[in-house]
C-alpha positions as CSV (number, residue, x, y, z in Angstrom):
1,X,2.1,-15.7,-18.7
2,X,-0.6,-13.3,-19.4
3,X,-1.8,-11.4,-15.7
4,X,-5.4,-13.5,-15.3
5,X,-2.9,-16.5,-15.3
6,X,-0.5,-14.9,-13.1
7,X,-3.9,-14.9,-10.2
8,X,-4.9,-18.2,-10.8
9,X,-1.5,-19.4,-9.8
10,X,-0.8,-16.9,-7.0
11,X,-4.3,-17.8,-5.8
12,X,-3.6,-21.8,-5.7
13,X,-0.5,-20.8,-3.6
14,X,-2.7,-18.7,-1.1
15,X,-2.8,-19.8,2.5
16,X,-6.5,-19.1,3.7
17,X,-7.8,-18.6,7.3
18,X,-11.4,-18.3,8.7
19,X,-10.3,-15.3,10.5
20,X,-7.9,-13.2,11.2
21,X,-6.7,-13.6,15.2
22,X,-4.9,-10.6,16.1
23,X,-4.3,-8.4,19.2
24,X,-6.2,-5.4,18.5
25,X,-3.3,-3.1,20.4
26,X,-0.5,-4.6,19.0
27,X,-1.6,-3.9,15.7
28,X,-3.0,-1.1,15.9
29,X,-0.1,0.3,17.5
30,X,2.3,-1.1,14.8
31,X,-0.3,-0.1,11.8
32,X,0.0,3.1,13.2
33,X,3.8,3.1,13.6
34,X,4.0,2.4,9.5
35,X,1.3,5.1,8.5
36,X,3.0,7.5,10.3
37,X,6.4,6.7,9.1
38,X,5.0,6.2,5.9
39,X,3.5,9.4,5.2
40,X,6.9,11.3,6.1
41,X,8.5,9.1,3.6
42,X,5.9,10.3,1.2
43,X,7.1,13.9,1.9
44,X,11.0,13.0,1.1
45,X,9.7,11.1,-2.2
46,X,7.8,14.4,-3.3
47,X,10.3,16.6,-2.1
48,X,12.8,15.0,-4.1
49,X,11.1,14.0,-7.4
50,X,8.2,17.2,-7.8
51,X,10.6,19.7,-5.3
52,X,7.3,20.3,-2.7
53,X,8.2,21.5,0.3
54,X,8.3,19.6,3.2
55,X,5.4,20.8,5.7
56,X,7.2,20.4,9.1
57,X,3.9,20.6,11.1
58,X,2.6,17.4,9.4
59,X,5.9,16.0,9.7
60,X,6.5,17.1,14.0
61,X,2.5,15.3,14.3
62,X,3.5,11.9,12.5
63,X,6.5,11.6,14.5
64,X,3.9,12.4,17.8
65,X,1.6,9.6,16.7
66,X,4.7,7.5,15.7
67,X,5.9,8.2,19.9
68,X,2.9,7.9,21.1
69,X,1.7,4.4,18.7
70,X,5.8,2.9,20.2
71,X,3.9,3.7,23.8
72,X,1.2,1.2,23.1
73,X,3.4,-1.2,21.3
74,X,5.4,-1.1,24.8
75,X,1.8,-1.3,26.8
76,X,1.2,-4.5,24.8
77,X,4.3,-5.9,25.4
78,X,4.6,-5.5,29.2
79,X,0.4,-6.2,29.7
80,X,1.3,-9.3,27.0
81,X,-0.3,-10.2,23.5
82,X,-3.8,-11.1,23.5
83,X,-5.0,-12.3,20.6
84,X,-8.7,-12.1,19.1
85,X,-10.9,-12.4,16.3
86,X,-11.0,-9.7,14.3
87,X,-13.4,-7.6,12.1
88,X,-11.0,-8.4,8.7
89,X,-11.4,-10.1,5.7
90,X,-8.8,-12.4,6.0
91,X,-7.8,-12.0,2.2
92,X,-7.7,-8.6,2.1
93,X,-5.6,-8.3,5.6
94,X,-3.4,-10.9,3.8
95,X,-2.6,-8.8,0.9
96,X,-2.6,-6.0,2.5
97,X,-0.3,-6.7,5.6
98,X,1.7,-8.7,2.7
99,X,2.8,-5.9,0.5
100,X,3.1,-3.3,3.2
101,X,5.9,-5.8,4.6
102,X,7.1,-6.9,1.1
103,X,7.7,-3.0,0.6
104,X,9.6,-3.4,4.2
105,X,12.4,-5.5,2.7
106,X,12.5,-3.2,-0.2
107,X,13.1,-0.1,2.1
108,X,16.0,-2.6,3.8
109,X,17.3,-3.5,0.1
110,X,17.3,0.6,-0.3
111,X,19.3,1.0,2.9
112,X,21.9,-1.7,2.5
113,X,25.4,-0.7,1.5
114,X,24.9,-2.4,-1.7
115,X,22.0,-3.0,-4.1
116,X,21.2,-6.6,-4.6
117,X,19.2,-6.7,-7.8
118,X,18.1,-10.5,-7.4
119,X,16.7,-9.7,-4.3
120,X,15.1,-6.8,-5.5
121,X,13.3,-8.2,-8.5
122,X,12.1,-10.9,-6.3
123,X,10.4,-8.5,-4.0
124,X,8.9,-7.3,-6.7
125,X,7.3,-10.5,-7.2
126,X,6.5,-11.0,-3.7
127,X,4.2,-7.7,-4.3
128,X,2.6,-8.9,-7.3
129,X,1.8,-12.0,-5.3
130,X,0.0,-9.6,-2.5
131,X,-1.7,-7.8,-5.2
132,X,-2.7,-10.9,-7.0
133,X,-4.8,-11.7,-4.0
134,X,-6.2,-8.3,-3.2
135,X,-7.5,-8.4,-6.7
136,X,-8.9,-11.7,-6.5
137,X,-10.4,-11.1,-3.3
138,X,-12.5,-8.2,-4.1
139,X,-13.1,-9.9,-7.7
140,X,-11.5,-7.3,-9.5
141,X,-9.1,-8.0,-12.9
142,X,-5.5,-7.3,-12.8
143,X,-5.4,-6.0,-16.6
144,X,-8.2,-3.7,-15.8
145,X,-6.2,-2.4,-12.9
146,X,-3.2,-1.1,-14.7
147,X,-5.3,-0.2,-17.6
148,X,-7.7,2.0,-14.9
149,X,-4.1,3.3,-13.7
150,X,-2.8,4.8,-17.1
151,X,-6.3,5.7,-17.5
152,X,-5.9,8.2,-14.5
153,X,-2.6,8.6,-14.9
154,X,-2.3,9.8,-19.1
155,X,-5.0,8.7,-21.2
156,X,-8.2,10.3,-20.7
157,X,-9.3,13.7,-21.1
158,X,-9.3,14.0,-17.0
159,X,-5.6,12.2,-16.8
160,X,-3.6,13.7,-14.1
161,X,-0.8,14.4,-17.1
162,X,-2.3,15.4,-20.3
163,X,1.1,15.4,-22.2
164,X,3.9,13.1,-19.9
165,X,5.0,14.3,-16.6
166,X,4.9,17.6,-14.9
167,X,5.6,18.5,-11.5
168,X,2.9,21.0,-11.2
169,X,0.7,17.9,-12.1
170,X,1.8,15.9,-9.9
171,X,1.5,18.1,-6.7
172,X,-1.7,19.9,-8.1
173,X,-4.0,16.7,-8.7
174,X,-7.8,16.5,-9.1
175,X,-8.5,13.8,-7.1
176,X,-12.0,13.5,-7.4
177,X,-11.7,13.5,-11.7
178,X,-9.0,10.8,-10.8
179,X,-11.3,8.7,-8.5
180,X,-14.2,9.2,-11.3
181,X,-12.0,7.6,-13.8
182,X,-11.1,4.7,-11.6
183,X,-14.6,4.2,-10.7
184,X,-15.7,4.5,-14.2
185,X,-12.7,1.9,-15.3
186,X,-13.1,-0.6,-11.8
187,X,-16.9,-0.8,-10.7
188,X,-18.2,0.3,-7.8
189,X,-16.3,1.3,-4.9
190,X,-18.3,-0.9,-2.1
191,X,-18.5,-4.6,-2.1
192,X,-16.7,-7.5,-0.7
């Protein structure tokens, strides 16, 4: 199944809402609770695959806003959920909220006593689904993505690695010739 294919069929599989209805402090609270956690899991991935070193300061304020985002998750809680309409495209929180929680159950395959492959390869789907529906959503192409992602990533003269992998490449990036590329290779970076 070629990946234009792969969207149609996630897409007819899609369940779609009007809007999305969500307490405001509840989530957030919790979005908060998984960008904080996320970003000192970003730290162990880097320290362990490019040997950066850890910035404690960064990593002592994400567990402050991670304390302080569990207070208003407890606030929520004990004043009780509210729901309301939100400002969201409900296709974009869809696959959004989708993979961050897909990438949840991978984190709890990675922290299991033992790895379940089937499980794992099915998550992997489960993502792809998400994604499927982000792209669709803002009309974008799935081959263009990964081709826009090598692009940044190896083959173009503004790559991030000009001959394979390098550590010093990988913690000493040019964002800005990266986001040139992707906006080159993906169209225009407003629109929905």
């Amino acid at each position: 199944m070629d990946l234009e294919e792969y969207v149609e069929n996630a897409t007819s599989t899609e369940s779609l809402v009007e809007v999305v209805r969500a307490d405001p402090r509840l989530l957030a609270s919790t979005l908060q609770v998984i960008i904080a956690a996320g970003e000192i899991l970003d730290q162990i991935k880097k320290n362990v695959f490019y040997e950066k070193e850890f910035n404690n300061e960064k990593i002592t304020a994400e567990f402050a806003n991670i304390v302080d985002s569990l207070d208003g998750l407890k606030a929520c809680i004990v004043e009780g959920i509210a729901p309301q309409e939100t400002r969201y495209n409900p296709r974009l929180f869809h696959s959004i909220v989708g993979i961050a929680t897909e990438a949840v159950e991978l984190l709890e395959g990675l922290s299991s006593e033992e790895f379940d492959r089937v499980n794992f390869l099915e998550e992997l789907g489960d993502l792809n689904w998400y994604q499927a529906i982000g792209i669709d959503a803002v009309q974008g192409n799935f081959s263009n993505v990964l081709e826009a992602n090598i692009k940044k990533l190896l083959k173009s003269d503004k790559a991030r690695y000009k001959k394979g992998f390098t550590k010093d490449e990988a913690v000493n990036r040019d964002t800005d010739a990266e986001r040139d590329i992707l906006t080159s290779e993906l169209g225009s970076e407003t629109g929905c």
